[in-house]
C-alpha positions in Angstrom: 58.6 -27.3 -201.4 59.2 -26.1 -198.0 59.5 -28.0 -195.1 59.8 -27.5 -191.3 61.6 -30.0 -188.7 61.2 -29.9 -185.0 63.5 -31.6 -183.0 64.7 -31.4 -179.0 61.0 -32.4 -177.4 60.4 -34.8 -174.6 60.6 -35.4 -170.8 61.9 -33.2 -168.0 61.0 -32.8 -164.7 59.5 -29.3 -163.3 62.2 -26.7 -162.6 64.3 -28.5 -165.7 65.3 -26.9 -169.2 64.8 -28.2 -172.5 66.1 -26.8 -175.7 63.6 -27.1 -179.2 65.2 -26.6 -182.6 63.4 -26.5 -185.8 65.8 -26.4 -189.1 63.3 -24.7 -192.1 64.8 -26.3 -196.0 64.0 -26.5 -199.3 62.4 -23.8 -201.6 63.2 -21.0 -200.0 64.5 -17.5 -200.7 64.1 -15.8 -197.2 62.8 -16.5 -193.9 60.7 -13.4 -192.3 59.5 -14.4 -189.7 59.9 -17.6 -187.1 58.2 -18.7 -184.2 56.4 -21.0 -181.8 53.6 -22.2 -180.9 51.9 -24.9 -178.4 49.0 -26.5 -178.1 48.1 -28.5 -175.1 45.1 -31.0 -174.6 41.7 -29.5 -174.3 43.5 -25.9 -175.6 43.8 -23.7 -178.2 46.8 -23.1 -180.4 48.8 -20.2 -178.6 51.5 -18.4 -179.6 54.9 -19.1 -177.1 57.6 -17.0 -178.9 58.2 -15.4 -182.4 61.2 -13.6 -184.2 61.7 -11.2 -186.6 64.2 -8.3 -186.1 62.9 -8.6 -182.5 61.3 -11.0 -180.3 58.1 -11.4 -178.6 56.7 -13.4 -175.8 53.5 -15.1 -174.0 53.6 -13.4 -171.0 53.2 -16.9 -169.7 57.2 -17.7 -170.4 58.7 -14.3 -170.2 62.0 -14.7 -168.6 61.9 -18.5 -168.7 62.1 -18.8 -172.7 64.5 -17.8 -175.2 63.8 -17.6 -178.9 67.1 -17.2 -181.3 67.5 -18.1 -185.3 70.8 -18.9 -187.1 69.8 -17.4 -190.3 73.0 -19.1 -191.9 71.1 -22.4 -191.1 67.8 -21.8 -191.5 67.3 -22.5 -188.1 64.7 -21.1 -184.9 65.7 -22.5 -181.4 63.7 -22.1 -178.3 65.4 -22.2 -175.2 63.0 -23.0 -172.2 64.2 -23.0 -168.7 62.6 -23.6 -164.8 59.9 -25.7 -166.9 56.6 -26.0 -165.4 54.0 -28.7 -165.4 51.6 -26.6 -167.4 53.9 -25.7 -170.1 53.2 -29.4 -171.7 52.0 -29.4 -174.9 53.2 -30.3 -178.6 55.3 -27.3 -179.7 55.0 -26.5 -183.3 57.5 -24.3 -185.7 55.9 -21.9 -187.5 58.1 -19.7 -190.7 56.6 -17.2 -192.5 58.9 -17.8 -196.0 59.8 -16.1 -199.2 59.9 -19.0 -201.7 62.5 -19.1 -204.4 59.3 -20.4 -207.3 57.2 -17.0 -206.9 59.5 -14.5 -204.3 55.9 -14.6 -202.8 55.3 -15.4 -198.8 53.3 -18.4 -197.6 52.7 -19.9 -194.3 54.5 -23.4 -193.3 54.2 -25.5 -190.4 56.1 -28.3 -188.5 54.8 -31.3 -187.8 55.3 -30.7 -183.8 57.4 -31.8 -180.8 56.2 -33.2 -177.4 56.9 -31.6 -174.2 56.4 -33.3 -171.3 56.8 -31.4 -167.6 56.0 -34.1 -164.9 55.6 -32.5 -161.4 
């Protein structure tokens, strides 16, 4: 129906940047709302960064990470810079979509990307 595709995880040492990109397709009539979120080991699923009209942060990676969407493409990016050891996690895409079937909206998930910080 709908599916969501991380891509852009891996490893970088501390102080580095990586770029995650998650390209939403199939079923879909609009996109509300995008986002990210992390979980590491041992952790609970947080929040990182979502989008709407306007974006919002974990005060844990204000000013280090960016989220942006090309709505043309379907597509949530997240930007992170000055990486730190502790932001190593999987990083799932989250879109909150309007599907073409029932113009209703439903929850969808990635299937999440590594990040790896080594200090």
């Amino acid at each position: 129906q709908v599916q969501l595709v991380e891509s852009g995880g891996g490893l970088v040492q501390a102080g580095g940047s990586l770029r995650l990109s998650c390209a939403a397709s199939g079923n879909i009539f609009s996109i509300n709302t995008m986002a990210w979120y992390r979980q590491a080991p041992g952790n609970q699923r947080e929040l990182v960064a979502s989008i709407t009209s306007s974006t919002n942060y974990a005060d844990s990676v204000k000013g280090r990470f960016t989220i942006s969407r090309d709505n043309a493409k379907n597509t949530v990016y997240l930007q992170m810079n000055s990486l730190k050891p502790e932001d190593t996690a999987v990083y799932y895409c989250y879109a909150k979509v309007v599907t073409i079937a029932t113009r209703l909206t439903y929850n969808f998930w990635g299937q999440g990307t590594q990040v790896t910080v080594s200090s």
